[in-house]
Backbone bond lengths (Angstrom), bond angles and torsions (degrees), N, CA, C in turn:
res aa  C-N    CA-C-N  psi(-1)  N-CA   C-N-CA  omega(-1)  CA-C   N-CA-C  phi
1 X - - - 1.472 - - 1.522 109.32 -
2 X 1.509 113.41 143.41 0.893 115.94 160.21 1.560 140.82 -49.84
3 X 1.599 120.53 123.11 1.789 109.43 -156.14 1.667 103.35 -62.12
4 X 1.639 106.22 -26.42 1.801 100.99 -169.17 1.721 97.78 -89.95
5 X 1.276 129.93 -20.21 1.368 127.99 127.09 1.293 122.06 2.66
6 X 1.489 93.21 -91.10 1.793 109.52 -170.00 1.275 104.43 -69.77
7 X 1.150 134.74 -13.87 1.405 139.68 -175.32 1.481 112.68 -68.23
8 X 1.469 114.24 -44.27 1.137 124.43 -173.85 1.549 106.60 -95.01
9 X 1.586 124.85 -12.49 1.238 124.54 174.89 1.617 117.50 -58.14
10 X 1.687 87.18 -36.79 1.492 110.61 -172.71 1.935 123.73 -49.67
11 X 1.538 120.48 129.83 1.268 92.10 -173.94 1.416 117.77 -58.62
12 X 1.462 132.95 163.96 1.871 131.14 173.19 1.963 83.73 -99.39
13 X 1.876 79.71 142.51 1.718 95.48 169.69 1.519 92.25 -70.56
14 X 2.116 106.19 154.89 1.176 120.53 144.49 1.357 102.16 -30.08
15 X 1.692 118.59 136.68 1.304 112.73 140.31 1.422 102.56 -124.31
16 X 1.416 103.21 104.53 1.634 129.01 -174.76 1.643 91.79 -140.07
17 X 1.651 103.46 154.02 1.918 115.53 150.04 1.292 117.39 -18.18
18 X 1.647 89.22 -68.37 1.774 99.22 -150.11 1.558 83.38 -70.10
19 X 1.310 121.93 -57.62 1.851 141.74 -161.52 1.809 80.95 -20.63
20 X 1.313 114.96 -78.52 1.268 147.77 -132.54 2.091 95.70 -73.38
21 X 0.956 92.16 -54.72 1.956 108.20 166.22 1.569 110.06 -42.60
22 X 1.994 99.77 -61.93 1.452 93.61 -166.72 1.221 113.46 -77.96
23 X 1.616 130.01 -16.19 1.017 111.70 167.95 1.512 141.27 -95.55
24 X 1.218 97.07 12.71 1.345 111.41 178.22 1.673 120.78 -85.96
25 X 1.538 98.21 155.58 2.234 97.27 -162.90 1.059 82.94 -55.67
26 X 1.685 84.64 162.38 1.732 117.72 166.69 1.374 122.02 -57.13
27 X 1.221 135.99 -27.49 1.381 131.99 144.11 1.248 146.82 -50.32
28 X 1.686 100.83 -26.20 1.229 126.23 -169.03 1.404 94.71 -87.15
29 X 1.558 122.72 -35.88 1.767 126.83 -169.68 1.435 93.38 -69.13
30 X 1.596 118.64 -55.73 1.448 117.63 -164.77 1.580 106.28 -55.95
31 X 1.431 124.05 -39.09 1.462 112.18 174.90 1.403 113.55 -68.74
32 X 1.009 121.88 -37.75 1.566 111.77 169.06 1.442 121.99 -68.51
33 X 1.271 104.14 -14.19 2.067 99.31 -166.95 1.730 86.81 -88.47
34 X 1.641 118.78 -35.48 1.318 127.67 -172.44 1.596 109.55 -66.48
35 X 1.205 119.45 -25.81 1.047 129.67 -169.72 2.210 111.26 -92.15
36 X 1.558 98.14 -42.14 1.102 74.70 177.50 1.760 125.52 -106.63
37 X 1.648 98.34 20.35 1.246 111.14 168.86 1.771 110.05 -82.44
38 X 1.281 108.10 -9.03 1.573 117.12 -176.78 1.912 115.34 -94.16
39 X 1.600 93.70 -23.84 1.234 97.06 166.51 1.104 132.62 -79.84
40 X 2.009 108.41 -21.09 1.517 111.63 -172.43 1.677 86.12 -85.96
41 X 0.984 138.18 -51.24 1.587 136.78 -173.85 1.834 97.61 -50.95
42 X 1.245 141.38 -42.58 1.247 121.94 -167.32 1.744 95.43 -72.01
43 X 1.861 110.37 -51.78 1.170 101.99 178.33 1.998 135.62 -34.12
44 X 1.163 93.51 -31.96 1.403 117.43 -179.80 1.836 103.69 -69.92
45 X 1.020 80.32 -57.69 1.772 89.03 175.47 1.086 98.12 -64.00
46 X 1.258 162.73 -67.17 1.220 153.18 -135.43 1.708 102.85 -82.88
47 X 1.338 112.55 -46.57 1.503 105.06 174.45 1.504 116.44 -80.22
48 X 1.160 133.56 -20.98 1.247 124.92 160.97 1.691 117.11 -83.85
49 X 1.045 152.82 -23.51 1.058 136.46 145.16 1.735 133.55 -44.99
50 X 1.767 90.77 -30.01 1.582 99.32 179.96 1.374 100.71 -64.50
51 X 1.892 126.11 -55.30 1.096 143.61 -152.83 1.816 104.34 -65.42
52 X 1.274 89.67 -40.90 1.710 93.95 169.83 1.875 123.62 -81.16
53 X 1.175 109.96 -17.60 1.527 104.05 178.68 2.031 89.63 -100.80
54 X 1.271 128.42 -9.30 1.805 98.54 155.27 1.505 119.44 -70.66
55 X 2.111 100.40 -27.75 1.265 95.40 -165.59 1.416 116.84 -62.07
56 X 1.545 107.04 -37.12 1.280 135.97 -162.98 2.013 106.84 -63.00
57 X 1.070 103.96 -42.52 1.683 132.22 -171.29 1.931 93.20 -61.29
58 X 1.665 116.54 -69.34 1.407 152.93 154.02 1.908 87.21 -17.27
59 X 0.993 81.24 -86.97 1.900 80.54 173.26 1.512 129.49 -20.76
60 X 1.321 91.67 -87.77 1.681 109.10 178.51 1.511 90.10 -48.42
61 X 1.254 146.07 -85.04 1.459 142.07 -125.01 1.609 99.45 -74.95
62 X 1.650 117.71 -15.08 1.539 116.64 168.77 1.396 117.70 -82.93
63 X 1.444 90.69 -39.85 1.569 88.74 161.69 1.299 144.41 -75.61
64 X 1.298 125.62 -17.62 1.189 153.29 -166.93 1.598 81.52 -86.30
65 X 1.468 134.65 -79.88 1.026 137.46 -161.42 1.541 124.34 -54.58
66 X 1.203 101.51 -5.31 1.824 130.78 -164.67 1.918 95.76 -108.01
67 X 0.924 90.92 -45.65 2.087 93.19 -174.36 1.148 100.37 -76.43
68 X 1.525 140.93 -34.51 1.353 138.04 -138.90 1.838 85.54 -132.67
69 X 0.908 115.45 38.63 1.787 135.39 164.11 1.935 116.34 -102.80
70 X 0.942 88.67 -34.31 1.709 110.53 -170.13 1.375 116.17 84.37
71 X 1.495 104.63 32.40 1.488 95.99 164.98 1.864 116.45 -69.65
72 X 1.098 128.51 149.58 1.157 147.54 -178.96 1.407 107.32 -52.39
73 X 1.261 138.56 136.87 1.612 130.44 -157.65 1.393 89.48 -114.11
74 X 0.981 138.14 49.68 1.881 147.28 178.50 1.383 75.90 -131.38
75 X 1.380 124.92 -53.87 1.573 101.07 -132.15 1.968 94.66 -107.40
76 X 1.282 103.83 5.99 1.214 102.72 -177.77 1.577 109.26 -117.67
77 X 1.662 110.63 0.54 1.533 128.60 167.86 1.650 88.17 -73.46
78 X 1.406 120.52 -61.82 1.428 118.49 -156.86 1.871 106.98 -81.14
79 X 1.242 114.45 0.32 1.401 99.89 142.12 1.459 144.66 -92.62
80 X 1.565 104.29 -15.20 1.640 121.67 179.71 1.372 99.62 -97.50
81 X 1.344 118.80 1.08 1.901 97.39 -168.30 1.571 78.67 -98.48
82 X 0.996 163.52 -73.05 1.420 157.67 -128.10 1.214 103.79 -72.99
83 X 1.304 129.94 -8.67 1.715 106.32 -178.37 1.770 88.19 -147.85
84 X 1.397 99.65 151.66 1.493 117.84 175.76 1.644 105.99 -28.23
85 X 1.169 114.64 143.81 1.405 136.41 171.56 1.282 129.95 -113.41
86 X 1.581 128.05 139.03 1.156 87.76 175.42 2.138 86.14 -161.83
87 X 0.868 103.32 -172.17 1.840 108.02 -153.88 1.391 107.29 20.94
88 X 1.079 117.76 -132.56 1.768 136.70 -150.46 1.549 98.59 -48.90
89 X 1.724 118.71 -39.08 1.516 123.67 -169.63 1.872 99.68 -85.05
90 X 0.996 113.15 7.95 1.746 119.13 -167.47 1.483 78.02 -105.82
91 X 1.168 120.70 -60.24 2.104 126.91 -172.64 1.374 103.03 -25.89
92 X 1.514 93.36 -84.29 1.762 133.93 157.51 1.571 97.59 2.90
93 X 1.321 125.70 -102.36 1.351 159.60 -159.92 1.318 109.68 -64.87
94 X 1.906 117.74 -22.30 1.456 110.31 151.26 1.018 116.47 -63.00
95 X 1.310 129.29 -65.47 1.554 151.68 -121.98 1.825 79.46 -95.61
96 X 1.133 143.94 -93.48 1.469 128.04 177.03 1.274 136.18 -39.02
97 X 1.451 104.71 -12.34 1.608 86.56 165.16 1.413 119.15 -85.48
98 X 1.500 121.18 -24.00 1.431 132.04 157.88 1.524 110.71 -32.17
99 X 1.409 106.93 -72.20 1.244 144.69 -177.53 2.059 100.22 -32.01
100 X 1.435 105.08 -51.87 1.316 103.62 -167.45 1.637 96.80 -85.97
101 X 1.282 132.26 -45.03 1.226 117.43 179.74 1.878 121.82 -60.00
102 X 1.093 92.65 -16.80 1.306 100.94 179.54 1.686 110.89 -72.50
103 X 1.800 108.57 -24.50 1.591 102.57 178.63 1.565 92.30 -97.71
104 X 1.359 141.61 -41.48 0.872 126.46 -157.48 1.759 137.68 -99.17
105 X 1.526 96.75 24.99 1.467 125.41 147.22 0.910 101.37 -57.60
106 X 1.545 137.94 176.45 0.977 150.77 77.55 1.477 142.00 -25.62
107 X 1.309 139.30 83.84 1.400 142.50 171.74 1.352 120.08 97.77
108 X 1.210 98.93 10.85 1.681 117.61 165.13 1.286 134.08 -69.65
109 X 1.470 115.49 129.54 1.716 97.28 -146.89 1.568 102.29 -95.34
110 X 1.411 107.89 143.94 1.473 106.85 169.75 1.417 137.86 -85.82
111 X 1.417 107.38 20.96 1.421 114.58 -143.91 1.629 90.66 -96.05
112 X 1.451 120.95 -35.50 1.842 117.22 165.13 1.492 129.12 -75.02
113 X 1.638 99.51 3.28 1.759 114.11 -151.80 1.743 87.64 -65.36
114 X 1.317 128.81 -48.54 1.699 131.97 172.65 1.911 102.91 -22.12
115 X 1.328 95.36 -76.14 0.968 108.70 -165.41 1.681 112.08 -59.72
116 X 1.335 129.24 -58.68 1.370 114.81 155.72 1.376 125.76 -22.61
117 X 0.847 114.32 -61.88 1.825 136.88 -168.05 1.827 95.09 -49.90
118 X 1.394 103.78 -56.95 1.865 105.78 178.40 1.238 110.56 -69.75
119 X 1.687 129.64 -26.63 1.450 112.27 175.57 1.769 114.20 -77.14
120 X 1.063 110.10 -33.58 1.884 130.59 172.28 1.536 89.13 -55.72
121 X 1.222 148.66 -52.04 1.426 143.29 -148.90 1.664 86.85 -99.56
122 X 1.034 114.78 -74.15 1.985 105.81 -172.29 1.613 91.76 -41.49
123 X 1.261 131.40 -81.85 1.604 124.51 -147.46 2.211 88.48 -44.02
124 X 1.105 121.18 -55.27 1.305 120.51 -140.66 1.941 85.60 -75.13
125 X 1.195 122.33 -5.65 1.427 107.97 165.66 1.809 116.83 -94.09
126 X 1.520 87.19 -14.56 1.573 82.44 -167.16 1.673 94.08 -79.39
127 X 1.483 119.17 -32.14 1.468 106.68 177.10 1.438 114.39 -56.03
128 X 1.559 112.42 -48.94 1.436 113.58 -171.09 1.430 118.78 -60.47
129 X 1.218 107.95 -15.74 1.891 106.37 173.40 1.606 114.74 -82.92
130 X 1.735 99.78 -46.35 1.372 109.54 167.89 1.706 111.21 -49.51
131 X 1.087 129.02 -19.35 1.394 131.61 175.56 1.657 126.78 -92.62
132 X 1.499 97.67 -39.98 1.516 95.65 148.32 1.487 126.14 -99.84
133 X 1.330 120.65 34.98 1.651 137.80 165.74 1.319 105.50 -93.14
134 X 1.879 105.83 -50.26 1.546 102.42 -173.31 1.080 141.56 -21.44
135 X 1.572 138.59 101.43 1.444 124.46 168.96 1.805 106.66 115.34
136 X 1.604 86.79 -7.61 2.057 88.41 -158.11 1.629 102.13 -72.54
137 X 1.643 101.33 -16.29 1.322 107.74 -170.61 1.946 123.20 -73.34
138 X 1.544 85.75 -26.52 1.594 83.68 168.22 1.543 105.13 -75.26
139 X 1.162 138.88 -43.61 1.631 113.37 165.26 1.409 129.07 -59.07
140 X 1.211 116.94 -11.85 1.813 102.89 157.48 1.174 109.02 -80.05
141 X 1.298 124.52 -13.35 1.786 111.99 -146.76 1.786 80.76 -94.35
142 X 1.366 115.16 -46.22 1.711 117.11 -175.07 1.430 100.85 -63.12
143 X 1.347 121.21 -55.96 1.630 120.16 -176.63 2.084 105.67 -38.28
144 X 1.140 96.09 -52.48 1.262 94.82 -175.74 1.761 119.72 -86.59
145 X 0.976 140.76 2.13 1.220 134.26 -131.54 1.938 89.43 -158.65
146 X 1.318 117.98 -40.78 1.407 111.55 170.31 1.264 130.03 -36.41
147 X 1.683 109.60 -80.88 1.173 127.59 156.23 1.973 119.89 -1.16
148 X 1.084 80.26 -63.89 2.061 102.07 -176.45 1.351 98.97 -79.95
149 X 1.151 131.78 -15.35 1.862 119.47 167.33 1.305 106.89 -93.13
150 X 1.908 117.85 -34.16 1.411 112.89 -167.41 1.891 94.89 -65.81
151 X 1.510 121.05 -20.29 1.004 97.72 -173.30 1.350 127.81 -117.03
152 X 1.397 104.51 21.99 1.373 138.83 -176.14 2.112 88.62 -85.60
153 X 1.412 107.51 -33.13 1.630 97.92 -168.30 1.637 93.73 -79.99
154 X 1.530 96.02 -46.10 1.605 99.93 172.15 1.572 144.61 -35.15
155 X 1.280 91.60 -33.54 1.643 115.60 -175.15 1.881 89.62 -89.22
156 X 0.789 110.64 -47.79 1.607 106.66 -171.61 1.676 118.73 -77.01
157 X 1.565 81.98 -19.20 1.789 76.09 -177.36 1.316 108.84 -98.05
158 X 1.360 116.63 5.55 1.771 122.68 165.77 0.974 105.53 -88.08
159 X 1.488 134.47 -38.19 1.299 126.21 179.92 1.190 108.45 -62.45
160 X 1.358 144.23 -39.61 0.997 126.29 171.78 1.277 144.57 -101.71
161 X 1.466 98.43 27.66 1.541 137.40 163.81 1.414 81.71 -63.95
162 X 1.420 102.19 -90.51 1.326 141.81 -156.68 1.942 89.91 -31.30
163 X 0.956 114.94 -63.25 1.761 112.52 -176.96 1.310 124.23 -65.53
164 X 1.236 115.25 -17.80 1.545 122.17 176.75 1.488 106.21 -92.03
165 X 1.800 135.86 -18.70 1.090 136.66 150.67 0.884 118.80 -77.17
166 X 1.625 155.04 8.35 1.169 170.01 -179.73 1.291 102.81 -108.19
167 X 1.496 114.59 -60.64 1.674 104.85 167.14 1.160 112.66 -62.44
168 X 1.331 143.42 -62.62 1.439 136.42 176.74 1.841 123.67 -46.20
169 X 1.015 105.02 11.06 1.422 100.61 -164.11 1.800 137.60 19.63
170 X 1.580 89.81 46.73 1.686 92.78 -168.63 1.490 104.43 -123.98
171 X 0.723 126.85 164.24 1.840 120.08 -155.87 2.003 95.17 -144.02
172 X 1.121 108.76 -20.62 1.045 120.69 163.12 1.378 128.33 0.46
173 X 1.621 145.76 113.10 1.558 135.08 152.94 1.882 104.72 -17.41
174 X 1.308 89.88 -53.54 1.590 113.57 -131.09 1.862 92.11 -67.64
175 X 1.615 107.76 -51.16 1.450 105.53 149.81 1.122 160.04 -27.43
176 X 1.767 103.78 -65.16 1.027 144.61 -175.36 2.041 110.89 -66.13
177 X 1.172 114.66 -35.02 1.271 130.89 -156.11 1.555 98.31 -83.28
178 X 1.346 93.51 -65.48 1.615 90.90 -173.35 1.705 115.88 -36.32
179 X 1.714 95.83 -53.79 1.738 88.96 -176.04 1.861 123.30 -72.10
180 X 1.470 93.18 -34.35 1.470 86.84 169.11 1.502 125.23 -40.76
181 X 1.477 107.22 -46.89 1.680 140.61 -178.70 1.133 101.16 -41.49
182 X 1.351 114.33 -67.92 1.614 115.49 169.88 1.409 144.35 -54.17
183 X 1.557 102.80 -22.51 1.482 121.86 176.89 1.178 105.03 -57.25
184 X 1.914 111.26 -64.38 0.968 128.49 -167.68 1.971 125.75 -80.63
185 X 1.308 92.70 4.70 1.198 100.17 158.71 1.422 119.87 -88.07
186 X 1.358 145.20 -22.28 1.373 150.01 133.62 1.374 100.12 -17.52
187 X 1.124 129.58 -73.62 1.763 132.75 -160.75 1.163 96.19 -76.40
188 X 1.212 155.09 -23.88 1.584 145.13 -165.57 1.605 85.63 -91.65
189 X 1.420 132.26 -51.77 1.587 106.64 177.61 1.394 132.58 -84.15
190 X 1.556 107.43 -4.04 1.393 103.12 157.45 1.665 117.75 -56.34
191 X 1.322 111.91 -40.19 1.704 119.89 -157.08 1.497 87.12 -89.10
192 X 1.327 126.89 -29.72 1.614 110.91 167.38 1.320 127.22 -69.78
193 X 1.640 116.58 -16.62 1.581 129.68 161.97 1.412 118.88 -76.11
194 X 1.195 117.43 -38.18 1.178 138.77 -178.68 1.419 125.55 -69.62
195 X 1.568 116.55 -56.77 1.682 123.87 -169.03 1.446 94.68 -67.26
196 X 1.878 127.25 -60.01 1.539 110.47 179.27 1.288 115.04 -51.65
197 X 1.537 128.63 -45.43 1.457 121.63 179.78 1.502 133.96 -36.85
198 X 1.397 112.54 -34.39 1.450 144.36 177.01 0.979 117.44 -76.96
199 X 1.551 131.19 -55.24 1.376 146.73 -135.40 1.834 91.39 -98.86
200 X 1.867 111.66 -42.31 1.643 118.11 -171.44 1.706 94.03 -83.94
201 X 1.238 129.10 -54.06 1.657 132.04 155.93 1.811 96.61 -4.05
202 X 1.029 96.03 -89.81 1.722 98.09 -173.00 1.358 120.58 -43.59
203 X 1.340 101.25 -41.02 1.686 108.99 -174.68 1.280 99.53 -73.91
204 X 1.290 146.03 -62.60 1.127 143.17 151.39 1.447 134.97 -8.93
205 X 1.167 94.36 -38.75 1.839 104.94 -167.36 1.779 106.40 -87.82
206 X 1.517 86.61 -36.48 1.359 91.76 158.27 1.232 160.84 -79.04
207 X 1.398 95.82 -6.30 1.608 142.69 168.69 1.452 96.81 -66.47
208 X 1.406 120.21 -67.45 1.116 143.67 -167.99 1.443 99.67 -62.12
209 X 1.759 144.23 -34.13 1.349 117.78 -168.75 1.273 91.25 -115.38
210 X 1.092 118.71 27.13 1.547 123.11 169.60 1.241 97.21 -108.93
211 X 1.410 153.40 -19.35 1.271 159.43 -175.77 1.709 92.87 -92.77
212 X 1.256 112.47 -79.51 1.598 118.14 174.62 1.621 94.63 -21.93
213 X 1.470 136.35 -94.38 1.239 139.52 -153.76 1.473 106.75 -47.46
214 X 1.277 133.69 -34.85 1.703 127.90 166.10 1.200 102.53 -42.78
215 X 1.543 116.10 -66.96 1.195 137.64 -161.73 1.596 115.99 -35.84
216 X 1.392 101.82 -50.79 1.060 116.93 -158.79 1.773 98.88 -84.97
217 X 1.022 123.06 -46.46 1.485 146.77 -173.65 1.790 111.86 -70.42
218 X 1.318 93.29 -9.06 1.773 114.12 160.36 1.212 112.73 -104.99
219 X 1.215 115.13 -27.50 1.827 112.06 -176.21 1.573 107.87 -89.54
220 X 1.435 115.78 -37.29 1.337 111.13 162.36 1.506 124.97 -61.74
221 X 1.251 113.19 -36.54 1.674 116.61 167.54 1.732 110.38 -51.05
222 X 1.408 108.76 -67.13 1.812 120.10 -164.19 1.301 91.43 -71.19
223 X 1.238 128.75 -27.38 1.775 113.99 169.16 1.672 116.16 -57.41
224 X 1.487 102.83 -40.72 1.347 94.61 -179.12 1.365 113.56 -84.72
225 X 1.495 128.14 -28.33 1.545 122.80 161.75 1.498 104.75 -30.11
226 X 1.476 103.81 -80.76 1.732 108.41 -172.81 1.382 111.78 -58.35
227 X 1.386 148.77 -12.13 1.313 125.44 148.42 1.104 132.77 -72.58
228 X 1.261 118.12 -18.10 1.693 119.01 -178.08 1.717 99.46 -81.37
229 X 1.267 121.06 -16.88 1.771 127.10 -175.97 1.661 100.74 -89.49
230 X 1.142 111.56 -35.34 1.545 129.82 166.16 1.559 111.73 -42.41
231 X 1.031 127.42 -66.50 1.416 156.25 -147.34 1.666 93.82 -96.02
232 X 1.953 116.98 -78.37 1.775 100.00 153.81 1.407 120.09 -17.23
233 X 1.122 124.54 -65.32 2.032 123.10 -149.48 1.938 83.16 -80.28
234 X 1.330 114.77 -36.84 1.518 94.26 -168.48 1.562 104.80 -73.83
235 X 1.161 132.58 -15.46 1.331 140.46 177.05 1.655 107.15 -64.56
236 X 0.968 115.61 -65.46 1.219 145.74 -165.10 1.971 96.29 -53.14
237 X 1.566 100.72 -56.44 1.069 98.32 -169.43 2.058 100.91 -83.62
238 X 0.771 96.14 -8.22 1.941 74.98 177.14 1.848 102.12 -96.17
C-alpha cells in the first residue's frame, strides 16, 4: 500500500478542546488544569475587587457628603466608632480617637497631639490601601508568568510530538497535527489566563491610587481642622 495511502487510512485525532486536553501528556494536562484553575481564581479576584472598590467609592462620597454637612464631629465620632470602619470614615475614627484621649487624661500635654494625629492618619491609610491591594498581586504574578508556563507545556508537548513521530516513522499532516495541536493549546490558555490578568492589574491599580489620593487629600484636610482647634485650646489655655 501506498505510505500516503496508509496515511489517510489512519484514524485523524478529535480535533476538539476536550479531544486536544485529553490527549495530551500528563504534564501537558497539569499545565493546563494549573493554568485554568488560575484563571477562574484571577476571575474571582477581578469581580470581587471591582464590587469592593464601587463599594468603597459609595462610601467615601456618603461620607464625605455627611462630614462636609456641619454635623458636629462628637456626634458623628459616636456614630462611626460603634461599627466597623473603613476608608475616609476609618481616617475619621483614627485621628479622633487620639484626639479624645489626648483631652481626656489628665495632664497630658497637647503640644505633640498634631503630630500624633498625622502618624494615626498615614499608618490608617497605609492599611487601607494594603486592603484594597490585597490579592492584586496574584494578577501580576499570572499576567506575567502565564505566558512562560503556557509555553513551558508547549515546549514539552512538541517534544513529545516530535518523539512519538520519530518512533512511528510517519511524517505525515495527518500525524503530525494532532500533537502539535496539543502543544499549542498549552500557550493559547496561558494568554487566556494571562491577557485578563494584566489588562484588570492596571485597572485595578489604578482604582487603588485613585482611592489612595482621596485618602490622603482627606487626611490632609481633617489634619488641618484638628490643628487649627489644637492651637485655639492652646491659646485659650495660656
Amino acid at each position: 500500500m501506498n505510505p500516503a495511502d496508509a496515511a489517510q487510512a489512519m484514524p485523524v485525532a478529535e480535533i476538539t478542546m476536550f479531544g486536544l486536553f485529553w490527549q495530551a501528556h500528563f504534564v501537558v494536562k497539569v499545565v493546563m488544569l494549573g493554568l485554568l484553575g488560575s484563571s477562574i481564581w484571577c476571575w474571582s479576584i477581578i469581580i470581587d475587587k471591582t464590587l469592593l472598590f464601587r463599594r468603597t467609592k459609595a462610601e467615601m462620597d456618603a461620607f464625605e457628603e455627611e462630614f462636609w454637612s456641619g454635623r458636629p464631629l462628637e456626634e458623628l465620632y459616636r456614630a462611626y466608632n460603634d461599627k466597623p470602619a473603613t476608608g475616609l470614615a476609618a481616617l475619621f475614627v483614627a485621628a479622633m480617637r487620639e484626639w479624645r484621649r489626648s483631652y481626656e487624661g489628665s495632664g497630658r500635654s497637647i503640644r505633640s497631639l498634631g503630630q500624633r494625629i498625622d502618624k494615626v492618619l498615614d499608618v490608617t491609610i497605609q492599611r487601607e490601601v494594603e486592603r484594597l491591594e490585597s490579592r492584586l498581586l496574584f494578577l501580576a504574578s499570572i499576567g506575567s508568568a502565564g505566558p512562560y508556563i503556557g509555553l513551558f507545556g508547549t515546549v514539552f508537548g512538541i517534544m513529545t510530538a516530535f518523539t512519538s513521530i520519530a518512533a512511528s516513522k510517519n511524517t505525515s499532516l495527518a500525524v503530525v497535527a494532532p500533537g502539535i495541536a496539543e502543544a499549542l493549546f498549552a500557550t493559547a490558555i496561558g494568554l487566556f489566563a494571562a491577557i485578563p490578568a494584566v489588562l484588570a492589574y492596571n485597572k485595578l491599580q489604578a482604582s487603588v491610587a485613585k482611592a489612595q489620593g482621596r485618602l490622603e487629600g482627606f487626611a490632609d484636610e481633617f489634619s488641618a481642622i484638628l490643628s487649627r482647634q489644637i492651637d485655639e485650646r492652646m491659646a485659650l489655655a495660656a
